[in-house]
N, C-alpha and C positions, 0 to 999 in steps of 0.2 A: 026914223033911224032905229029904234026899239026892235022895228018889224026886222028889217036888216040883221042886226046882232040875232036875234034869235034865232032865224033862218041858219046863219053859220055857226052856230053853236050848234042848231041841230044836227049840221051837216059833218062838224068836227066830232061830234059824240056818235052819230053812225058810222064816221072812218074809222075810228078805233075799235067798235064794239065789233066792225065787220073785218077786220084786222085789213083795212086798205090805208089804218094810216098808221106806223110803227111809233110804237113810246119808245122815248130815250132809256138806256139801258146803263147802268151802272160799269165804269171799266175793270176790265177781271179783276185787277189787285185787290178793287173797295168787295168785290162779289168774293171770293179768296178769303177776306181778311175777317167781313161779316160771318161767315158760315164757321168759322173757326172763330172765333169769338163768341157764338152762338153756345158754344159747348160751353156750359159754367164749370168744366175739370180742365180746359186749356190752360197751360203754362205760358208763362213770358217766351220759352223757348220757341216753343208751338208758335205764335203769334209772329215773331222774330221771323221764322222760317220763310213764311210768308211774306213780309215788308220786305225780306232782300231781294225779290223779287223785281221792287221796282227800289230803285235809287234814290231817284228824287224824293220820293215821299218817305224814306227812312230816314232823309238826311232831312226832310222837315220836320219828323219827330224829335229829332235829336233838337234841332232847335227850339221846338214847342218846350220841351222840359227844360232846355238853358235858360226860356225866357222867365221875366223878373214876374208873371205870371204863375209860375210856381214856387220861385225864390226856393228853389236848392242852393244848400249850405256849398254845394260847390261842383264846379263844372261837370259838365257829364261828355263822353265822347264816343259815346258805341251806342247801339241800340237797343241792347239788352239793358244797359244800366238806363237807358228813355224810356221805356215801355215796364221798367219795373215804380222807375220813378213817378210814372202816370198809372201802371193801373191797367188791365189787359181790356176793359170795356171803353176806357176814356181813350187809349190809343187807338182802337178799333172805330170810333165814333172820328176821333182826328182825322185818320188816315182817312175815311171814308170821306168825310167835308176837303180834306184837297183834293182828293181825285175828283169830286163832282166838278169843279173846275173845269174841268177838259170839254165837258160837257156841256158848258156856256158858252164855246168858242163856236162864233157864225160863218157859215157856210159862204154866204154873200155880203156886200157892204152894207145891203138894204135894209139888213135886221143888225147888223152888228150893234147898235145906238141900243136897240130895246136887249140885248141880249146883256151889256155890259152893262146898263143901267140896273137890270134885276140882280145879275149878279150882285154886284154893289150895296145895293139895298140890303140884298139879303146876309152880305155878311155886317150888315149894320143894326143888322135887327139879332143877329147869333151873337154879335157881342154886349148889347144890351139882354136878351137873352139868358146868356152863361151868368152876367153878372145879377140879376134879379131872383136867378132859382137858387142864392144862397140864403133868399129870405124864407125858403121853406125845406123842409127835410124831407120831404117825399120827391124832391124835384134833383135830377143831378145838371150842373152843371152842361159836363159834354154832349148829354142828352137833350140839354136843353139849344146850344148852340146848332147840334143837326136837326133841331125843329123851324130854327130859324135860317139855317143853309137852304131846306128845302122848303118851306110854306109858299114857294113861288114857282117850284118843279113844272108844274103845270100849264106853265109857260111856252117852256120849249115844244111843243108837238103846235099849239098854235102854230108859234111861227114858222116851225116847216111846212103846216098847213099853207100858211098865209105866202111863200116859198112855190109851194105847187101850184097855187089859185095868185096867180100873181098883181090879180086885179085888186088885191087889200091889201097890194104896196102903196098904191096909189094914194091912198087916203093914210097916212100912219096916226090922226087921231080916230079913224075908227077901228083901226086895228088895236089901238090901246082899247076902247071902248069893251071892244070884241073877248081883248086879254081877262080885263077886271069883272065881265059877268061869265069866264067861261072857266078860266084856271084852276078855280079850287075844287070844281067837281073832276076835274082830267089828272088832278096831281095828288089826289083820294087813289085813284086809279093807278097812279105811277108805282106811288109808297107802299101802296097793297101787293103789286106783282114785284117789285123788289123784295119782298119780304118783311118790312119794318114793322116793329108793333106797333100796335094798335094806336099806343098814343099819341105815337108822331105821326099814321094813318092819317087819324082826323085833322089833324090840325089844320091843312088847307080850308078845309071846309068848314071850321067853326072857327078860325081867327077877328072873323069880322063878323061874328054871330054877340055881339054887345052886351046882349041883354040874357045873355045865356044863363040859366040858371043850376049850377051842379055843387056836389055837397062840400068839394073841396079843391083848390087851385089844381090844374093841371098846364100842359105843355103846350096849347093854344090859350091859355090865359098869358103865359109868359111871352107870345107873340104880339099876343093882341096891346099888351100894355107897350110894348118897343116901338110896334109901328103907331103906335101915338105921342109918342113925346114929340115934343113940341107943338100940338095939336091945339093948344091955346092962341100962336099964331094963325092969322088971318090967310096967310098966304100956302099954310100945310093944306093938303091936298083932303085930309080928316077934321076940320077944323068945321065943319058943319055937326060934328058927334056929341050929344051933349052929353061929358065927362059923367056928370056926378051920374049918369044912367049907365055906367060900363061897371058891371059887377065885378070883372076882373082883377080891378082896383082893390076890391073889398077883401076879395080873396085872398089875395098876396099883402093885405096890409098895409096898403101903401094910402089909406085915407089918414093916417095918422100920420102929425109930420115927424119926419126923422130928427135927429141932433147932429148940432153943424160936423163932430166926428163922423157920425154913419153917412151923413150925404158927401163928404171928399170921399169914405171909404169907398164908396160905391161908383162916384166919376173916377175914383182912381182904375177901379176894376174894369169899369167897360172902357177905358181909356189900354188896360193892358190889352184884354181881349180882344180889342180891336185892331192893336198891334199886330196878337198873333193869324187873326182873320181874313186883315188885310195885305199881308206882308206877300 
């Protein structure tokens, strides 16, 4: 089976590198919205210009900053007052995680199943995510939630592979097989030609690198710890990892147990941000 998966892993890493098999691309708004964000002299206005562009995802900002998530002293109803009350990088980072949305949506029935399952995950892992990078000041939140929207990007171009070669419909546990040793090097590849930095780059590729060793938490450590919880149970899919060897932990703090205030504070947050993730 091994011999299998790597055969097609080699074959998906030569489709791309030979551009016979296309990466998913970002839709104009989120590509728009980054490049104008990208300027550290944009204004809220500048940013605005942009999101009116597309509707729905204005009117999702709007609601991003009503929700109890940011606990504004009181309603907000335009975009201008959402985007000042977020912040022109955390809007930019918002807008960008709903649009990728669009791009989870399957072509056929046959992947529809893996395609909403990642989705899913992945905004479970952005809300766990946002809510853990408050335990360090180098880490921002919105930054941290688009590390957890994408750390699965890599995904997609599989299964339009697996769409053209239709023989690894047939099997959908090798095709997951296929997903989990090939993803993270194809969604390195995504994040780089989108343009993201660096930090959120890497992340596909070191989220499940455990025993990683670096001088201080970054944005694959706040991945790595999300898609572990609950990993104590027998039935989690990570439940073979043995904890006290995930240095991530050590990094963000989290060996040391909290007080019963900071552990509601914290289910309260990923409990918001999941609200707004998966809404």
């Amino acid at each position: 089976m091994s011999d299998i998966i790597e055969k097609v892993k080699d074959k998906i890493l030569d489709a791309i590198s030979n551009d016979r098999l296309t990466l998913p691309t970002l839709p104009e708004v989120a590509l728009n919205v980054r490049e104008v964000a990208r300027n550290p002299a944009t204004t809220v206005a500048q940013l605005c210009a942009v999101l009116d562009q597309d509707a729905a995802i204005a009117a999702r900002i709007i609601k991003i900053a009503n929700s109890p998530l940011f606990r504004g002293n009181k309603s907000i109803d335009n975009l201008k007052m959402a985007t000042t009350r977020l912040g022109v990088r955390y809007t930019a980072n918002f807008a960008t995680g709903i649009a990728m949305k669009q791009i989870f949506q399957a072509t056929t029935s046959a992947v529809d199943d893996i395609l909403r399952a990642n989705w899913e995950a992945s905004t479970d892992v952005a809300s766990f995510a946002h809510a853990y990078a408050q335990l360090k000041p180098n880490l921002h939140p919105d930054q941290a939630s688009l590390a957890g929207l994408t750390h699965r990007i890599g995904v997609l171009p599989i299964v339009t592979f697996a769409e053209e070669n239709r023989k690894l419909l047939s099997s959908i546990d090798l095709l997951h097989e296929i997903i989990e040793a090939t993803h993270q090097e194809i969604g390195m590849h995504i994040l780089r030609a989108w343009g993201f930095p660096e930090e959120l780059v890497i992340v596909p590729m070191q989220y499940t690198n455990f025993s990683r060793d670096i001088p201080q938490a970054d944005y694959a450590d706040l991945v790595t710890i999300s898609i572990l919880q609950g990993a104590e149970n027998p039935s989690h899919p990570l439940s073979h990892i043995d904890l006290s060897e995930v240095k991530a932990f050590d990094r963000l703090g989290l060996r040391v147990a909290a007080d019963e205030d900071q552990q509601n504070q914290m289910v309260e947050h990923i409990e918001l941000a999941a609200a707004v993730f998966n809404d």
